[in-house]
N, C-alpha and C positions, 0 to 999 in steps of 0.2 A: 414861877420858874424854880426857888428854891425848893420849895414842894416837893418839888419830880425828881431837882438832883439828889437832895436831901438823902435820899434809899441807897442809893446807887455810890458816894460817896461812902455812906457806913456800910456798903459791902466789902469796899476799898480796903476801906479802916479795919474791919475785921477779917481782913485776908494776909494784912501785913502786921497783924497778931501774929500769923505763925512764922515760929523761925526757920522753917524748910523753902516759904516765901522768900525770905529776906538772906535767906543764901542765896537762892536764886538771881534774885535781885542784884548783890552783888557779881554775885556769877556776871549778868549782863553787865554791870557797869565797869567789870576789869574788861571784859572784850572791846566794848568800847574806846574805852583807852587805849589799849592797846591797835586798835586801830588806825589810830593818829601814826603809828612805826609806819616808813616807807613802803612795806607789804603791799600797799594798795592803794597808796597814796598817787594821784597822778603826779608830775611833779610841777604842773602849773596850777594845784591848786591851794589853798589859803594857807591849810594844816603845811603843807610842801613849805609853802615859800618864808612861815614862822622857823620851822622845825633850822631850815638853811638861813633865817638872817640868825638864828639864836647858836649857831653851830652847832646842830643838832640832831642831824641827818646822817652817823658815821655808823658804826658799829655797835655803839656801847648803845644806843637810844634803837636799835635795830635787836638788840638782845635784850633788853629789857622791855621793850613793845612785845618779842615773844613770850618771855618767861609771864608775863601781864595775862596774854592772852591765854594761855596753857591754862595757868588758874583759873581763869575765869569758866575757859570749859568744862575744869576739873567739878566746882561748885554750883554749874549752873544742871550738871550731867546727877551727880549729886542730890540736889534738892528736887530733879525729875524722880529719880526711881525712889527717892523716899517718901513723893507723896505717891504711889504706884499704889493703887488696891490692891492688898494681899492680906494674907493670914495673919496672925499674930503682931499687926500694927499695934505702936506706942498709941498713950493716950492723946499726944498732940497730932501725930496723924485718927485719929479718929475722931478727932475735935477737926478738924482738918475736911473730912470725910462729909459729917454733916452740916458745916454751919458755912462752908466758904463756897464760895463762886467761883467755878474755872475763869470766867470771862474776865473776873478782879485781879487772879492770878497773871493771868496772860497782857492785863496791862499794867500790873507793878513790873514784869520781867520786860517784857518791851518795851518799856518807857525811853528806857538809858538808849534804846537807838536810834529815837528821833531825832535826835540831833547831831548825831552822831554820822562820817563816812558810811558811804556804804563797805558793809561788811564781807571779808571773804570771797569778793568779786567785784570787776569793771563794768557788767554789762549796764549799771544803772547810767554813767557816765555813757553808754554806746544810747541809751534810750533817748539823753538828753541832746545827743549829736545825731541821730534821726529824726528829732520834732524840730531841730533847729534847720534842718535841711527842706522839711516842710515848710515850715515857717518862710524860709528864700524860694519855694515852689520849685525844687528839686526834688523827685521820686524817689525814697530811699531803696526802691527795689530797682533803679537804673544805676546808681551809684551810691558808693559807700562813704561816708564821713570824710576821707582827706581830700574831696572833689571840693571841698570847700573850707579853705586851710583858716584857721584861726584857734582860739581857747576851745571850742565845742571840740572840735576834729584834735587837740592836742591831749585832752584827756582819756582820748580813748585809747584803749591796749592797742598796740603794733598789730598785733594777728586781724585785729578786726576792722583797721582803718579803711582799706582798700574792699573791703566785703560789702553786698548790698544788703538791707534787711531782711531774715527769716521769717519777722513777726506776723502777726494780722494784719489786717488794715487799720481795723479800727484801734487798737492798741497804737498804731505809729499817728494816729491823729489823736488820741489821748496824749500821747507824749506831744505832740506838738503846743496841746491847750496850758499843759502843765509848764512847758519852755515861756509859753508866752504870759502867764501869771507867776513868773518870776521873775519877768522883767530882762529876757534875755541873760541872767547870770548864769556861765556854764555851772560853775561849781555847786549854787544852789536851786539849779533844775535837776542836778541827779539825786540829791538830797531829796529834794519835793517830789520823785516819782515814787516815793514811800507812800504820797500820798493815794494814791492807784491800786499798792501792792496792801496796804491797813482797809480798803474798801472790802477783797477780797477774803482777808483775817475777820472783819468785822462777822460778813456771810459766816464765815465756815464754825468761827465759835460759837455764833448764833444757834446756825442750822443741826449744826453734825448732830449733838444731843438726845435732838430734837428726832431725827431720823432715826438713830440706832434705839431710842424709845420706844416709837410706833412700832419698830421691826422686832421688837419683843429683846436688842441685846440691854447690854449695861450702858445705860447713859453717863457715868461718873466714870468706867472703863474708855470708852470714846471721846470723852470730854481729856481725860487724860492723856492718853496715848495721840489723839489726832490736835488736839488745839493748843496744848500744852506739851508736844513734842518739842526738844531744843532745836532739832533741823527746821523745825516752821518758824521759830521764834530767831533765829540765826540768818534763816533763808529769806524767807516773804518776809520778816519786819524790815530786820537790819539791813538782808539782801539787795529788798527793795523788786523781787524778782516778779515779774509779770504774770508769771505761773496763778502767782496767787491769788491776782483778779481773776483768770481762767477757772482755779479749782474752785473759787466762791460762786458765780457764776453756776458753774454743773452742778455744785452743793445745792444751791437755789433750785435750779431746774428740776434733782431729784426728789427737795421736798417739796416743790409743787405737785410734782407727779403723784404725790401720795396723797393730797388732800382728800376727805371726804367728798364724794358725791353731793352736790347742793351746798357745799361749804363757798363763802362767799370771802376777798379777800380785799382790803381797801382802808380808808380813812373814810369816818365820821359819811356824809351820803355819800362820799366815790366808793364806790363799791362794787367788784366785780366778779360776776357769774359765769365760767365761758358753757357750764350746763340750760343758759340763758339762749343758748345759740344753737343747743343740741352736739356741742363737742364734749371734750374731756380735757382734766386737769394735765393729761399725758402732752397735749399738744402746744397749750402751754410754759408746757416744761422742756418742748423742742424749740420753742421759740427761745427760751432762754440760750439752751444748747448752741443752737445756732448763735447771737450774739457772742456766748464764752469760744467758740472757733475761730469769730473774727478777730480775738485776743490773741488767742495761741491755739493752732490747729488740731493738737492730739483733743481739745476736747468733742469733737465730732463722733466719738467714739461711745460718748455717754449716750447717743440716739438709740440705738441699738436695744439698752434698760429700760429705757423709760416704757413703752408700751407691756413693756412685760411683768413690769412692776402690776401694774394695774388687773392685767387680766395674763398669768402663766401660762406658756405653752407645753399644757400637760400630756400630750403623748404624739405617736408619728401616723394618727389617721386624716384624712385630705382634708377632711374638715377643718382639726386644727392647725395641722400645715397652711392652710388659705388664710385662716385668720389671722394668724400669726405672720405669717409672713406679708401681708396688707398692711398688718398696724407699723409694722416694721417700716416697711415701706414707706409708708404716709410719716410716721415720725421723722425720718433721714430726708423725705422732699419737703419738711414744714423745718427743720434744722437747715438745711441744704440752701433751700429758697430763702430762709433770714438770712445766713450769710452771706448769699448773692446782693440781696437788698440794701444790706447793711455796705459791702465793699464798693457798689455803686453808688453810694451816696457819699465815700468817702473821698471819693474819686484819684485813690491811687490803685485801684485795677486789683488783677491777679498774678501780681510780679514776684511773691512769694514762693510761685511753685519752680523758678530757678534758683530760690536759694536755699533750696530745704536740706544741701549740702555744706551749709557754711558752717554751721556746728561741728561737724566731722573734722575740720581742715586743720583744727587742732589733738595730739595724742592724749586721750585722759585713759584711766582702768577700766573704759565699759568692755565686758569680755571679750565680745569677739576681735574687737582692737585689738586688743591683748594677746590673745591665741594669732591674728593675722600677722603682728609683731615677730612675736614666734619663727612664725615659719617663713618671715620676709628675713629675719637672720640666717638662716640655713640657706634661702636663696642668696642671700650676699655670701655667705663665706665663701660660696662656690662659683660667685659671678656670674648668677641667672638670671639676674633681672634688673637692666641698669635702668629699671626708674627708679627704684627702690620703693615702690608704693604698689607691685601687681598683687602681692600677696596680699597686703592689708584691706585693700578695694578689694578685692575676693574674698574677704574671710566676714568683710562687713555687709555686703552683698548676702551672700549666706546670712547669714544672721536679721537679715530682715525677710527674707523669704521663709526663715524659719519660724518669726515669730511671728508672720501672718499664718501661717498653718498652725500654729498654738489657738494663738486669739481666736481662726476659725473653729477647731475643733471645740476651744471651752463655750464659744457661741451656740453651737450647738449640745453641748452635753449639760455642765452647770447654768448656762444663762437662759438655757429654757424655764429653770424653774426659780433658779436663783439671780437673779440677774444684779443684783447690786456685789455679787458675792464677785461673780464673772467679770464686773464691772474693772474690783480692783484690783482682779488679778491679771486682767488685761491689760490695764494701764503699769503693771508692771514689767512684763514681760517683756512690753514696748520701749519701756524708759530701759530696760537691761539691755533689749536688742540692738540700741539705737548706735550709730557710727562712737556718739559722744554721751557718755555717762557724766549725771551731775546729782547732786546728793538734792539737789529741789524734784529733779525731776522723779525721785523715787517717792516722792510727797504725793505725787499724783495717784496712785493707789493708796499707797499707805494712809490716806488721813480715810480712805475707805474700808478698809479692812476692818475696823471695828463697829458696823454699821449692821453687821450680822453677827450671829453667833459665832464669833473666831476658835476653829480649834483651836487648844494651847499649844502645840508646836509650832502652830504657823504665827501666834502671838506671840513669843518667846522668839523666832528666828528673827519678826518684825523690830523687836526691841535690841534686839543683836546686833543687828542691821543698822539701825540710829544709832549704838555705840563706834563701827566699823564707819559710818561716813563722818561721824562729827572727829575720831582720831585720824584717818584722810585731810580732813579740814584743819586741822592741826597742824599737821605734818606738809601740807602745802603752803600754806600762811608761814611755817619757819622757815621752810625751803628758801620763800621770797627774800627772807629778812637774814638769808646767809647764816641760818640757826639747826640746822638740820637735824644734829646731835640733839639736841633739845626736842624737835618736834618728835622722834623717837620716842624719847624717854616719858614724854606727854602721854605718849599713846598705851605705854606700858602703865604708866600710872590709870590712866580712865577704864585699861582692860579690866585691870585688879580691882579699880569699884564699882564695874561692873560686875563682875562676879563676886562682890561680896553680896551684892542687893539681890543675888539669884535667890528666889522664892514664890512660890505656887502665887497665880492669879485669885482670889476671890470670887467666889461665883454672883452672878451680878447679884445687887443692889442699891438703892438709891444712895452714893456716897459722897456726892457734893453736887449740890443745887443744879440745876440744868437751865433755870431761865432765871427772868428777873432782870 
């Protein structure tokens, strides 16, 4: 056993040689800290009811939990675009480049939040009061958490008490196995659904690599920008957010799809062939598909790639039309049909397709809210509309009608030939369109994007974009802790180190390990 870990430990060790690690590093362990501030603390849980027998829940431990976390952004943001492949790197980023492991990286930064609250969000806490509802044989998609009043239903945000679950099936019976291997603790079953969301992280550092290798981009670019992005490390560690298992999951499914022909995939004699059976590795990789749907639904969407991966639909004659739209087909009823199978055996049904509005029922910046907001004021000033909600339900309606005609027209233009490219611009557009914008859910392409050859514009606005939600996440976390001023002035600081670190991409090459 020492043997094996033996490697794996002195990747460790020589990862937390460099000092752009060990900012990082601390980058996470001030967030964590800061954490423990009431921001997001329930207030029947452990850190709560310490911070209040030590009289320490006021203001001053509410300002200094921000200004904690500010830092921590400031240096975890920091040590991201220093290790960034570019031109004119230091000799420790270039010692950095060749000798360290993303995967070593990603678990010195992550470590500080296992044990730690979850981060910059309730919903782990809503997870844990859905498996607990399981658990007493109540549907969370008949009822929502305060149907069953206690510590689980008292942790959860106000907005989402009364809500049924959006999630999958199988996601609300993972959170149930995870309540019941904690022994009924509310407080340390939303802690333990890290362990769900680190499944997911494992997949995706693993795989991503590994994919934008084969696809001919920069695997040390990908390793960076998608594994070692702060929103992953923020989000799916600390978050604890379900996405994660989702995007691990479609990760898996995509580098299944790309196996070799006659490539065989298993332990020691398990070993399997599905060219043993006269299929393809594509179909395989729908099967996974379908399981990451019953997690969280937008990944239904990765069916669509996967046959195209394999064999392109290179032009508009019937022949290839037929083909292409068969494998299509066959892929979406072998995804389709696993999630059917899979919700059946979970035996809480298809209750999710009434709540696929519960995410909306709160205001966050996703635009068309924003724009629907807009003109839901002009209807007030003038006393047009006493719900005060026609406009914003119209402007977010729109906005999903429109990004279905995006989605479709890149299905048809880019994802004929490119389909992992179309992949993650779709799963963007989605996450932009959607009633409720959340900086994980921009993960869902984003850890895609660099799996092909990313023009630089669109890689440059990518990394823009991770400074604009992690200052968001800022600025909402002081908001909480009555800090406002502060989270501002956070964001003015993270802009200005972001544009110090502006500088050209490197054209690929091999700049930090990709397995091992």
């Amino acid at each position: 056993m020492f043997s094996l870990l033996a490697p794996k430990v002195g990747c460790v060790v020589e990862a937390w040689r460099v000092r752009n690690v060990r900012r990082g590093f601390l980058g996470t362990v001030l967030i964590a800290l800061g954490s423990l501030s009431p921001a997001y603390l329930p207030r029947n849980s452990t850190w709560w009811q310490m911070l209040s027998d030590a009289q320490l829940s006021g203001w001053p431990t509410r300002l200094a939990g921000t200004v904690i976390t500010m830092t921590g952004l400031f240096l975890l943001l920091d040590a991201w675009l220093r290790l960034r492949p570019r031109s004119g790197a230091g000799k420790e980023a270039e010692y950095a480049y060749h000798n360290v492991r993303h995967w070593a990286i990603l678990l010195i930064w992550g470590a500080p939040f296992l044990i730690a609250p979850p981060i910059f969000s309730h919903d782990a806490y809503s997870y844990a009061a859905q498996g607990w509802l399981v658990h007493n044989g109540i549907n969370p998609y008949h009822a929502g958490p305060s149907v069953l009043p206690g510590a689980f239903a008292d942790q959860v945000s106000w907005v989402w008490r009364d809500t049924p679950a959006p999630y999958g099936p199988l996601s609300l019976q993972l959170q149930h196995l995870i309540v019941d291997l904690s022994g009924f603790r509310p407080y340390l079953s939303a802690v333990a659904m890290r362990t769900l969301s680190l499944i997911g992280v494992g997949l995706i550092g693993l795989l991503i690599p590994r994919i934008a290798h084969r696809n001919g981009a920069d695997p040390a670019l990908a390793a960076w920008f998608a594994t070692l992005n702060p929103i992953l490390v923020i989000d799916f560690i600390g978050g604890a957010h379900n996405d994660s298992l989702m995007m691990g999951l479609v990760v898996a499914g995509l580098w299944v799809t790309g196996l070799p022909t006659g490539q065989r995939i298993g332990l020691g004699r398990w070993q399997f062939d599905p060219h043993r059976w006269g299929s393809s590795w594509w179909l395989l990789g729908a099967v996974l598909i379908g399981v990451a749907t019953a997690i969280k639904q937008p990944a239904i969407m990765a069916a669509y790639a996967l046959p195209l991966m394999v064999r392109p639909w290179s032009d508009w004659s019937l022949r290839e039309v037929s083909i292409a739209a068969g494998r299509v087909l066959a892929s979406f009823t072998v995804a389709v049909g696993t999630f059917s199978v899979v919700t059946l055996a979970t035996g809480l049904g298809f209750g999710w397709i009434n709540a696929v509005n519960v995410p909306g029922m709160v205001i966050t910046i996703a635009p068309f809210t924003v724009i629907g907001q807009a003109v839901q004021l002009v209807l007030n000033l003038f006393s047009l509309d006493p719900t005060g909600w026609a406009a914003i339900r119209a402007v977010r309606g729109l906005g999903v009608v429109l990004a279905g005609a995006v989605i479709a027209w890149l299905a048809l233009t880019i994802g004929r030939t490119q389909p992992l490219r179309f992949l993650a611009y779709a799963y963007l557009v989605a996450a932009l369109a959607l009633p409720a914008v959340r900086s994980w859910y921009i993960l869902w392409g984003g850890l895609l994007l660099p799996l092909t050859e990313t023009p630089k514009h669109i890689f440059r606005i990518a990394i823009w974009t991770t400074v604009v939600l992690l200052c968001y996440n800022g600025i909402n976390m002081a908001w909480r802790n009555d800090a406002m001023a502060l989270g501002f002035a956070a964001a003015v600081g993270i802009w200005w180190l972001a544009r110090t670190h502006e500088s050209p991409v490197r054209p690929a090459r091999p700049i930090v390990k990709e397995s091992g």
